[in-house]
C-alpha positions as CSV (number, residue, x, y, z in Angstrom):
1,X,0.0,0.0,0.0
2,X,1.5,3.5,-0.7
3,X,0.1,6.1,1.0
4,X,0.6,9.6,-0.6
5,X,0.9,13.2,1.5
6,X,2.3,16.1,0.4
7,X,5.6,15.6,2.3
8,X,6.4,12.5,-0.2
9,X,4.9,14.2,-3.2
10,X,6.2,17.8,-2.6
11,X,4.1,20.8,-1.6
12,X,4.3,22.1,-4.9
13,X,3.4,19.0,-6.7
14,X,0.1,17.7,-4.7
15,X,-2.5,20.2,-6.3
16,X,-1.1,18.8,-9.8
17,X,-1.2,15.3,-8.4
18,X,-4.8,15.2,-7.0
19,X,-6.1,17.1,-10.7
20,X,-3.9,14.2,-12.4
21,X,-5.3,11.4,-10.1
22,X,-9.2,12.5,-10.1
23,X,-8.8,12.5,-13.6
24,X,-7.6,9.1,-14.2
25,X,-10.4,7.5,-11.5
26,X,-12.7,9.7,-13.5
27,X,-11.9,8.3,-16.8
28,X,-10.8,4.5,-15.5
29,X,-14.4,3.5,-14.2
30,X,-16.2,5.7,-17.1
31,X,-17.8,8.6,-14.7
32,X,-18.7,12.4,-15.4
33,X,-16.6,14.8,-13.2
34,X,-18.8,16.0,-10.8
35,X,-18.5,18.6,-7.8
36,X,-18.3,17.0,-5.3
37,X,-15.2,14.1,-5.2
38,X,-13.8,11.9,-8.1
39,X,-15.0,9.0,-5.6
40,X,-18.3,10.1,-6.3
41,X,-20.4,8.1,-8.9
42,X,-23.3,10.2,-10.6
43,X,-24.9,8.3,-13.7
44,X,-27.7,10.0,-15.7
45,X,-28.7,13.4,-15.1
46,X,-30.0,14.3,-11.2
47,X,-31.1,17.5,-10.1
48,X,-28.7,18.6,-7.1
49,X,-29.2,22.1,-5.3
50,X,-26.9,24.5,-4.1
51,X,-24.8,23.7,-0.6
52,X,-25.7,20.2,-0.9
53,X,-22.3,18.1,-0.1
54,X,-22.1,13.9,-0.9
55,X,-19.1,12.1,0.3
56,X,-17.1,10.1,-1.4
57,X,-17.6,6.4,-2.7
58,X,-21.3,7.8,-2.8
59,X,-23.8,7.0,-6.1
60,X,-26.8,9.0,-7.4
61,X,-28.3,7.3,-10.0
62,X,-31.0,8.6,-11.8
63,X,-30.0,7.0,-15.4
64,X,-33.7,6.7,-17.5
65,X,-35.7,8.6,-14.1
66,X,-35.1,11.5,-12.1
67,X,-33.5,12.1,-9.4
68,X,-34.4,15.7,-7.4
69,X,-31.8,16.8,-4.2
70,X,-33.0,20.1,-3.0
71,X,-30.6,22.9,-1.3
72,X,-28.2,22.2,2.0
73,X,-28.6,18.7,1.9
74,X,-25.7,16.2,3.3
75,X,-25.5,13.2,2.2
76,X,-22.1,10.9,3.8
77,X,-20.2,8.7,2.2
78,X,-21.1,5.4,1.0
79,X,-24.9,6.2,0.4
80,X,-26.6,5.0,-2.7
81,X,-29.4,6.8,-4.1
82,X,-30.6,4.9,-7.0
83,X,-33.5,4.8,-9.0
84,X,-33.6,1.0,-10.4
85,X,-34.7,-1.9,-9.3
86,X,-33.3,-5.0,-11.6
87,X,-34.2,-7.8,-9.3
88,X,-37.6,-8.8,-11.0
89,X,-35.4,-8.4,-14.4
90,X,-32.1,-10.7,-12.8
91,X,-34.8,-13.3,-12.3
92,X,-36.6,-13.1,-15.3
93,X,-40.0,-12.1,-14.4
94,X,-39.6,-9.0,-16.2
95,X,-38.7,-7.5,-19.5
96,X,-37.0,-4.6,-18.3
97,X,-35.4,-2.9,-15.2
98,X,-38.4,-0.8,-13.2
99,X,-37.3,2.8,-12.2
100,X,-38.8,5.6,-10.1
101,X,-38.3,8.8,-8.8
102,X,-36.1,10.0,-6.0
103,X,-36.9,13.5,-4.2
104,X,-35.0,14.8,-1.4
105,X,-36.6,18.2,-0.1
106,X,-34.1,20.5,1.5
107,X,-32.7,20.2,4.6
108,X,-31.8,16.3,4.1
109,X,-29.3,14.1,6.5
110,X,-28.7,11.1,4.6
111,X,-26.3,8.4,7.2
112,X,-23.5,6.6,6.0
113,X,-23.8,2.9,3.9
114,X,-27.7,3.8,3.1
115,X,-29.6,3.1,0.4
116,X,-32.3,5.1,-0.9
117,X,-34.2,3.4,-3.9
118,X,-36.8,4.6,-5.8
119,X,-40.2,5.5,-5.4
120,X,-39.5,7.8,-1.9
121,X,-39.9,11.9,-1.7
122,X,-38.5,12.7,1.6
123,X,-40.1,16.3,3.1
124,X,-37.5,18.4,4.2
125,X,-35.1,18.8,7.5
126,X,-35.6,14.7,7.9
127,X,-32.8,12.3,9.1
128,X,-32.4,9.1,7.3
129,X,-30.3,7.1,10.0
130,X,-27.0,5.3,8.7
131,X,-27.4,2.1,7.7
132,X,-30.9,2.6,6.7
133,X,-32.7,0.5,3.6
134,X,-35.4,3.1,2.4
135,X,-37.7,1.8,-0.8
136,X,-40.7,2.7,-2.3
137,X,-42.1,4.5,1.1
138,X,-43.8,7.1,-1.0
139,X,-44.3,10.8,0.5
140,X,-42.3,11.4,3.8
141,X,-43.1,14.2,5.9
142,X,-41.3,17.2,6.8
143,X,-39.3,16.7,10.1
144,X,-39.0,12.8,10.0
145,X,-36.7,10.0,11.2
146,X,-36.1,7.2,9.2
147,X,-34.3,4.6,10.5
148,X,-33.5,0.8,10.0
149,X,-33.6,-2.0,7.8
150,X,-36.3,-2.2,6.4
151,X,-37.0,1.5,7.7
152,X,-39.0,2.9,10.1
153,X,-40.6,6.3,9.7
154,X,-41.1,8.6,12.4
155,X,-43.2,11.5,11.1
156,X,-42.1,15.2,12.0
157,X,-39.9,13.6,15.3
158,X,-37.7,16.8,14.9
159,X,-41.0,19.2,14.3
160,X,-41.0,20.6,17.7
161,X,-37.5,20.6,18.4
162,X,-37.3,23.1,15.6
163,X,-40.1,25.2,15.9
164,X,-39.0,25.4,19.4
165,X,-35.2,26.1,18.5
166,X,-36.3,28.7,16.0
167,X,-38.8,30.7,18.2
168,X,-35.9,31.4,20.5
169,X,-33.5,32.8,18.3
């Protein structure tokens, strides 16, 4: 394993480096450059708001659907957020590989190693738990926690813990 700073690389040489790297891990696995990390996967064409940050090793598929993240969403690493189901087509019960839409209102804490399938809009300043298995849940309030595997949606938990923390300012 080589591990690379900027003392064995040069200070001078580590801006080029990373540009040179992200590039290569960009072109090696056939991704689009994105904003966020070059350990970011984003196939198809998603909607993605402004201050919303995704770690890395993170996918947002919406290839053939949509995919809708609103502003000042966070979303850690290893989450995928993707909008087809192929099991029915693996097995052959199917013809073709079912999608649906994906909507995160603002506000959005999405845990690490979660998976968000299709068919779910999440209302805004919710909590998705880490770990968390969310599909085809269909409208989520504002305010909720979602939790678990398969998930467990408590409806506007953090509703009064707002409203109260935003009263006092």
């Amino acid at each position: 394993m080589i591990h690379i700073t900027n003392q064995n690389i040069g200070n001078s040489n580590a801006d080029e480096f990373w540009k040179t790297f992200s590039k290569a891990v960009i072109e090696s696995v056939g991704m689009k450059e994105n904003p966020f990390h070059p350990l970011v996967f984003i196939n198809g064409e998603p909607i993605i708001g402004k201050n919303v940050c995704i770690g890395f090793f993170s996918e947002v598929n919406a290839k053939n659907s949509t995919v809708e993240i609103d502003d000042y969403c966070d979303i850690a690493s290893f989450v995928s957020i993707n909008v087809a189901d192929s099991h029915m087509y693996a097995i052959d019960l199917s013809d073709k590989i079912e999608r649906k839409t994906i909507k995160f209102e603002h506000h959005i804490f999405v845990g690490s190693h979660s998976f968000i399938g299709g068919g779910n809009h999440i209302g805004h300043h919710s909590v998705i738990g880490a770990g968390t298995i969310l599909i085809n849940k269909g409208y989520i309030p504002p305010f909720s926690l979602i939790v678990g595997n398969p998930a467990i949606i408590k409806p506007e938990y953090f509703k009064k813990e707002y409203e109260s923390h935003h009263i006092a300012q």
